[in-house]
C-alpha positions in Angstrom: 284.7 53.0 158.4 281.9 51.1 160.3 278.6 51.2 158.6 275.4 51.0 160.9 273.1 47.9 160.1 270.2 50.8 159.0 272.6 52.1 156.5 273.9 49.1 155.5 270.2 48.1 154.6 269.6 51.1 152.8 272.8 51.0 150.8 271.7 47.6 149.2 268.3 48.5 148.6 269.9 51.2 146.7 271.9 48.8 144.8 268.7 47.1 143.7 268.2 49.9 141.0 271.7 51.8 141.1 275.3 50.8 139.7 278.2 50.0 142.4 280.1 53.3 141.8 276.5 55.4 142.3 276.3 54.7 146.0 279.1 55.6 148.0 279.9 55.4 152.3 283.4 56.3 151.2 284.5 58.7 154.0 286.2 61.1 151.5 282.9 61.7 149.3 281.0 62.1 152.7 283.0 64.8 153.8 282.9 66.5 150.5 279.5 66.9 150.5 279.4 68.2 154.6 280.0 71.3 153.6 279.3 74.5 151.2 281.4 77.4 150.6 279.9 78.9 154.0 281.5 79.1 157.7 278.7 76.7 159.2 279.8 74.0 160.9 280.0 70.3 158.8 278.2 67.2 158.6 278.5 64.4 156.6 275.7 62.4 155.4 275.1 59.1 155.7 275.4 57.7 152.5 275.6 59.5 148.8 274.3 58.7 145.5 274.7 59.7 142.0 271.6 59.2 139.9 271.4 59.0 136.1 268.2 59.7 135.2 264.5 60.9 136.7 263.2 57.5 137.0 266.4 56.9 139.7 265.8 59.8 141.4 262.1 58.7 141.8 263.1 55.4 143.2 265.6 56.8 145.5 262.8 59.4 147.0 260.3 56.6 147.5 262.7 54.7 149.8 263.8 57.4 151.8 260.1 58.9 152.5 259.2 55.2 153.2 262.1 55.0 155.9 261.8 58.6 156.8 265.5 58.9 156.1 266.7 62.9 155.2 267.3 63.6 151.4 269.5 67.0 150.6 269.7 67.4 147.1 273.6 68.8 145.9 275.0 70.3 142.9 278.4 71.9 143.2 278.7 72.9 146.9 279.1 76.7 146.0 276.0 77.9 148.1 276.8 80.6 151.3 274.5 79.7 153.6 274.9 76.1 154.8 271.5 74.9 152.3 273.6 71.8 151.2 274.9 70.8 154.2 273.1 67.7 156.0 272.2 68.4 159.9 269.9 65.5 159.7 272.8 63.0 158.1 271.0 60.8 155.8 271.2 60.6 151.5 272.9 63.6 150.0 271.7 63.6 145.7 275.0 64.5 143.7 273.3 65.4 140.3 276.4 65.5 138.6 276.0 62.3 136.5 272.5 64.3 135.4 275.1 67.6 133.4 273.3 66.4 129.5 272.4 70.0 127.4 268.8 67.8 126.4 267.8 70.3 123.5 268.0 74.2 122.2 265.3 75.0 120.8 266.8 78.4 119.2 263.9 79.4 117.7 261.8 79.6 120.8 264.8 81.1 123.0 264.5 78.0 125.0 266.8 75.1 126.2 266.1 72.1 128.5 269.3 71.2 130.9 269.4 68.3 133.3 270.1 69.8 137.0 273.9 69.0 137.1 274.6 71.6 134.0 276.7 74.2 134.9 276.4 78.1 133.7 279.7 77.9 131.8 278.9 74.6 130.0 275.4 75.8 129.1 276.9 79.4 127.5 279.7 77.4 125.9 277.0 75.1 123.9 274.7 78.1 123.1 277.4 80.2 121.9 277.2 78.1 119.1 274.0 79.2 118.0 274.7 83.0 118.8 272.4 82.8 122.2 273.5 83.2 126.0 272.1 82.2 129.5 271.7 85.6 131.0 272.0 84.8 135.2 275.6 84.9 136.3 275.9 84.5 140.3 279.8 85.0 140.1 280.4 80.9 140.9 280.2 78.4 137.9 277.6 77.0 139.9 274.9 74.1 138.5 271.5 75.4 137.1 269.8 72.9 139.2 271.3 74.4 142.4 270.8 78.3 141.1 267.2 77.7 140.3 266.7 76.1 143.7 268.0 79.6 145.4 266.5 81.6 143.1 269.8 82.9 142.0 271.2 86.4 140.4 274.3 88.3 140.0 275.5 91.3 138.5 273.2 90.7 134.9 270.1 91.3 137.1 269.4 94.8 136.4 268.6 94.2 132.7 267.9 90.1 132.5 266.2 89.8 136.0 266.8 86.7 138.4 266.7 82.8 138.0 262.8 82.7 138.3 262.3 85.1 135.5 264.4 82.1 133.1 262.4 79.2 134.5 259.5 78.1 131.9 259.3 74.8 133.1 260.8 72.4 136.0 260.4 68.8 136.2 260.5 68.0 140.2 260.7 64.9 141.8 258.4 65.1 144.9 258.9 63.5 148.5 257.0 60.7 147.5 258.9 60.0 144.4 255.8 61.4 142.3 257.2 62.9 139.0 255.4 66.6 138.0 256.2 69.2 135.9 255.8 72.8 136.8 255.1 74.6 133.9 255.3 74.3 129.9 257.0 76.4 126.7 254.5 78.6 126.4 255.6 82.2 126.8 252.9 82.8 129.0 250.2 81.3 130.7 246.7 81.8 132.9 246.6 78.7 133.8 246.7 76.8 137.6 248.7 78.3 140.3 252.1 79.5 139.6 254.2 76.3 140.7 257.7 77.8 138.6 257.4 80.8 141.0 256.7 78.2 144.2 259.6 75.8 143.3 262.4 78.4 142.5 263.7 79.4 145.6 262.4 76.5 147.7 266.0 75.0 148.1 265.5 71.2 148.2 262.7 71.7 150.2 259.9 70.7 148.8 261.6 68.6 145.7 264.4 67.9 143.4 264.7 69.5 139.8 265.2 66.5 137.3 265.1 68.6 134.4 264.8 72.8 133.5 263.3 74.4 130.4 265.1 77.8 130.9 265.2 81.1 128.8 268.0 82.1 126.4 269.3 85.6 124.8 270.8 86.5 121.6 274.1 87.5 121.8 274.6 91.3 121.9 275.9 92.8 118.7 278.3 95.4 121.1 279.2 95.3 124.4 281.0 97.9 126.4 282.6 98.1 129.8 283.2 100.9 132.2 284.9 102.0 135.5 284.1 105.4 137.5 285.3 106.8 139.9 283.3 109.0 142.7 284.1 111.1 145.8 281.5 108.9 147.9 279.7 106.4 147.8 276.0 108.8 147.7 277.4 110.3 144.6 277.7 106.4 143.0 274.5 105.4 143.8 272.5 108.4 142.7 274.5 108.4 139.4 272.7 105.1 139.0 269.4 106.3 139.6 269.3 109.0 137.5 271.0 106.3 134.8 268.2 103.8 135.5 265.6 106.7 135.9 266.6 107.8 132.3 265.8 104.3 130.7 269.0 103.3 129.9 269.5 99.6 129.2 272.2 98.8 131.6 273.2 95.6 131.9 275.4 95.3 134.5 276.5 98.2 137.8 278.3 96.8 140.8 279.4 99.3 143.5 282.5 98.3 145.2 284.1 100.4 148.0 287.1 102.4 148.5 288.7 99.1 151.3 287.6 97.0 148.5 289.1 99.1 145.9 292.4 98.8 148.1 292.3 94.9 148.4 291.7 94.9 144.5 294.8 96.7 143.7 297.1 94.4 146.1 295.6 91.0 144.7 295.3 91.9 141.3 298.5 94.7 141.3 296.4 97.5 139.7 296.6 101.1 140.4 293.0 102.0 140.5 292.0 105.3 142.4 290.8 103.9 145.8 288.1 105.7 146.2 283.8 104.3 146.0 283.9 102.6 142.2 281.0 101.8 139.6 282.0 99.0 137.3 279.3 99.4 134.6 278.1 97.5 131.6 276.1 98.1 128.4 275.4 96.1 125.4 273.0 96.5 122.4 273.8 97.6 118.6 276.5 99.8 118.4 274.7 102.8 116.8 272.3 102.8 120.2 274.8 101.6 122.5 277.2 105.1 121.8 273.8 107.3 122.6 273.5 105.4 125.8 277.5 105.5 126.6 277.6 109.6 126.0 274.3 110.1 127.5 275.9 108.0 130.9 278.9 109.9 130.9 276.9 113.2 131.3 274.8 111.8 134.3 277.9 110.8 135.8 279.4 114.1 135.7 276.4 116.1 136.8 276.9 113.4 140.3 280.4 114.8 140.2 282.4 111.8 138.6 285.9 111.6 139.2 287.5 109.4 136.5 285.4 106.9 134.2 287.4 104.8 131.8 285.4 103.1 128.9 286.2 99.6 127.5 285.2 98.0 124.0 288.3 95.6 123.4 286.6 92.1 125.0 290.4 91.8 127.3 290.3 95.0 128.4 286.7 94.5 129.3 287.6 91.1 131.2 290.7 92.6 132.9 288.3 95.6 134.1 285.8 92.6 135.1 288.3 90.6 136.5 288.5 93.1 140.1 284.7 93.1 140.7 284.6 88.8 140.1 287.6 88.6 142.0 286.7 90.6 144.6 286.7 87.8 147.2 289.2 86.1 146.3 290.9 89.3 146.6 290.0 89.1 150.5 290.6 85.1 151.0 294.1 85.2 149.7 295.1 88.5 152.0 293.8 86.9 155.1 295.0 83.1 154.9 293.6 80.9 157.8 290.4 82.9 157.7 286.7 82.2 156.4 284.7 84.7 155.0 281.1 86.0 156.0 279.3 86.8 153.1 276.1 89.7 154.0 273.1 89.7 151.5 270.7 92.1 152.4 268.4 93.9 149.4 266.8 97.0 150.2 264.5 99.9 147.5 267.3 101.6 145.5 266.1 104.6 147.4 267.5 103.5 150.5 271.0 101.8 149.5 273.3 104.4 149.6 272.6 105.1 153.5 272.9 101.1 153.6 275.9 101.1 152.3 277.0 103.9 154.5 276.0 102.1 157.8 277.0 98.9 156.7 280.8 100.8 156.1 280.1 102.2 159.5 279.1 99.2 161.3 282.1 97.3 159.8 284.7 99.9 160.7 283.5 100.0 164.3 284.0 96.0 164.8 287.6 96.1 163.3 287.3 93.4 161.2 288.7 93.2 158.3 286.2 93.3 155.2 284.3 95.2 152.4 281.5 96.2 150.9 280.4 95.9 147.8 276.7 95.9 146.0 274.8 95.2 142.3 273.6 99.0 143.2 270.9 98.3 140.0 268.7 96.4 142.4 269.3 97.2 145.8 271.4 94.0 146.7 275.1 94.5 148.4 277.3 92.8 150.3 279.3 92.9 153.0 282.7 90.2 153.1 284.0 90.3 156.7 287.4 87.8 157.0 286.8 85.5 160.5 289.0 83.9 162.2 286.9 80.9 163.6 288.6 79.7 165.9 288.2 82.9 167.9 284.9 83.2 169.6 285.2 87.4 170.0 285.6 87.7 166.7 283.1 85.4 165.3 280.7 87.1 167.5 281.2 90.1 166.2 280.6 89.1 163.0 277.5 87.8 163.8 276.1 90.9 165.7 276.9 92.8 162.5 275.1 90.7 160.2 271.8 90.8 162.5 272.5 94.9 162.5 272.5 94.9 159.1 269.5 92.6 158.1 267.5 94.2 161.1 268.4 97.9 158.9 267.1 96.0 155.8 263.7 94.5 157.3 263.3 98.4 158.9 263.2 99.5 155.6 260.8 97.0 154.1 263.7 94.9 152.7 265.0 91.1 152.6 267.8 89.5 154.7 268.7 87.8 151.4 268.5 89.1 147.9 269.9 86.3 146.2 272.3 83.8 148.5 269.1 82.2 149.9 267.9 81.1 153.1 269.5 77.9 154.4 270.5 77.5 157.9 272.0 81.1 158.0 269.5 83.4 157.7 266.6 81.2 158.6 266.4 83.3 162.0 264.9 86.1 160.1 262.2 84.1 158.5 259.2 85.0 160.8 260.5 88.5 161.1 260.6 89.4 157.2 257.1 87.5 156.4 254.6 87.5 159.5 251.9 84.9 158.9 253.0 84.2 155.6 255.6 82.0 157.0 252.8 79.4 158.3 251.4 79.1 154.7 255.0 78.2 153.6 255.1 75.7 156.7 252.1 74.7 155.9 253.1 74.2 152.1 256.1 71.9 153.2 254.0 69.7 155.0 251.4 69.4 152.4 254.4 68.5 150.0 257.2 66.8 152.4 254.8 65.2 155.2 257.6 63.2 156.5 259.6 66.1 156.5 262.5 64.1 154.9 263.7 67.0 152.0 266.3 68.8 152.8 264.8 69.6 156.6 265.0 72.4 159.0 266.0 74.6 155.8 264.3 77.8 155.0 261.1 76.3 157.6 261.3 74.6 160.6 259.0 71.5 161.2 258.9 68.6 163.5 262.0 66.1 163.7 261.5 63.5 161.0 259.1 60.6 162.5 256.9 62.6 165.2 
């Protein structure tokens, strides 16, 4: 490929601090980092580097803000809404040389993780010492990259979300400035709440060099559970009147009766196809069988169909296995398509008419898709099957994910619960926060001043060098 003179430059500046196979221009490691798991359009960066350490990192930042060139940070690639991908061209950060486990401290319920540590690595180590990392977004996805969404999955009804784990960060700024966010203390009164400002802020306003995250004992007992309801009202007010009665669930997903139906012919089961709770609890067993009989009478009185109870840990993971799968389930029954992946969050009081309009709105568009939420807290999701190259149905899709975020926002909800911003649902910023958006612009530019991380993601400032 033909390098420009500027990049050329940079590249051998680079070289100055970084070894020959940590700076690449190769046009095959460009293109893999163009792109996320999303449908938005590609673009490859300029050049990308793989640093070792902090100090690298550092270096790297200082040259870019001094030359005003983009920086996108990049851990796996797995993100939904385009955050990874490079509009501006520039340095792309792979962080997967940074993947060390740097210490568990077990006795604190603590470990520190360099950025490129994925969930599966981390709960492999700390299974070891009887612990677990409680966050799990579906996607073996890096730490560094679920703390800069703010990730959550299906665990969030009991463990909460990515900034509830976070006890420290240490972020590399703009201007290559090294700071850490927070400490070990389990609590502290102390400065403004930086953990809070930097989770969530998607390469924005710095890179994470290292985490100090929270850990869980294992749970003595775990048990799994399917039911089955006449609609999907029925489901979600079971899981009310479950969570209303203080029972420690730690895991409900709603998934749809087309859902149920795509499950069956992927993973050749003969589940009812009819609106499904896949349900989770786990504590000592003594407690956990008060919880399971006391669930099974709340389900009944919301006129439960069929519920099926697991305690063998490969029946549970079989019974698992159709909610993680779920899209897959979709991709692999429509080949040549992409999928649209909704993430609206709304109160628990008002998802099961969400869900019903959402099934509504989908129906009426006739694409294919499902819809399928983590009912505990309000987030579902909606996976439509597009076939880009066709314009009608694209813009379809599109109308129906502006329906449904507008339904959210209505109803005093969020256009993302837990997918993030990016360059997908950055349309909605102004719409969901008012006037607190220009404090968050105005936070970027206190931060990024050159505007060089990750830019035009989540706010939008002026092009880098005006």
């Amino acid at each position: 490929m033909t390098v420009s003179t500027s990049t050329e430059q940079i590249v051998e500046t680079l070289k100055e601090f970084l070894d020959e196979n940590q700076v690449s221009v190769n046009q095959t490691v460009r293109e893999l980092h163009s792109k996320d798991e999303s449908y938005h359009d590609v673009c490859l960066p300029d050049i990308v580097v793989f640093p070792k350490t902090a100090d690298q990192v550092s270096q790297i930042m200082k040259i870019a803000n001094n030359l005003k060139v983009a920086v996108v940070p990049f851990g796996r690639g797995s993100s939904l809404e385009g955050h990874v991908i490079p509009y501006d061209k520039g340095i792309t950060i792979d962080f997967s040389l940074m993947d060390k486990i740097l210490e568990i401290r077990e006795n604190d319920l603590l470990v520190k993780v360099q950025p490129g540590v994925t969930r599966s690595q981390l709960n492999k180590e700390l299974k070891k010492y009887g612990l677990f990392f409680s966050v799990d977004p579906g996607a073996d996805a890096t730490l560094g990259g679920m703390a800069a969404t703010n990730a959550s999955g299906t665990t969030t009804v009991k463990y909460g979300v990515m900034r509830d784990q976070v006890r420290d960060l240490e972020v590399v700024l703009a201007d290559g400035t090294i700071i850490h966010t927070g400490n070990l203390a389990a609590k502290s009164a102390s400065g403004f709440h930086l953990n809070g400002l930097f989770v969530g802020s998607e390469g924005t306003l710095g890179c994470f060099t290292e985490l100090t995250l929270k850990v869980y004992g294992i749970p003595e007992f775990t048990t799994a559970a399917r039911a089955v309801f006449p609609t999907v009202q029925n489901a979600v007010e079971a899981v009310t009147s479950i969570l209303q009665a203080g029972i420690p669930i730690a895991r409900v997903e709603l998934v749809d009766e087309s859902s149920i139906r795509q499950v069956n012919r992927f993973s050749e089961t003969n589940y009812v196809e009819k609106p499904t709770l896949f349900l989770e609890f786990d504590g000592n067993e003594a407690g956990l069988q008060q919880d399971v009989e006391f669930t099974k009478e709340i389900m009944e009185d919301h006129l439960c169909e069929e519920v099926q109870f697991e305690t063998d840990n490969t029946a549970r993971t079989k019974l698992w296995d159709a909610r993680h799968n779920l899209a897959y389930a979709y991709i692999h029954g429509n080949v040549g398509k992409k999928m649209m992946v909704t993430d609206v969050c709304v109160p628990i009081s008002e998802l099961a008419d969400a869900v019903i309009y959402a099934r509504k709105e989908l129906d009426a568009i006739g694409l294919v898709g499902g819809v399928l939420g983590h009912v505990g807290d309000g987030n579902f999701h909606a996976l439509l099957m597009i076939d880009m190259s066709n314009t009608e149905e694209v813009a379809k899709a599109e109308a129906f994910n502006e329906k449904i975020v507008h339904y959210a926002l209505e109803r005093d909800g969020t256009c993302t619960g837990e997918h993030g911003v990016g360059i997908g649902k950055q349309k909605y910023q102004a719409a969901e926060h008012g006037a607190a958006l220009q404090v968050m612009e105005k936070i970027k530019i206190a931060l990024d001043p050159n505007n060089i991380l990750n830019p035009n993601k989540i706010v939008k400032i002026e092009s880098l060098g005006e």
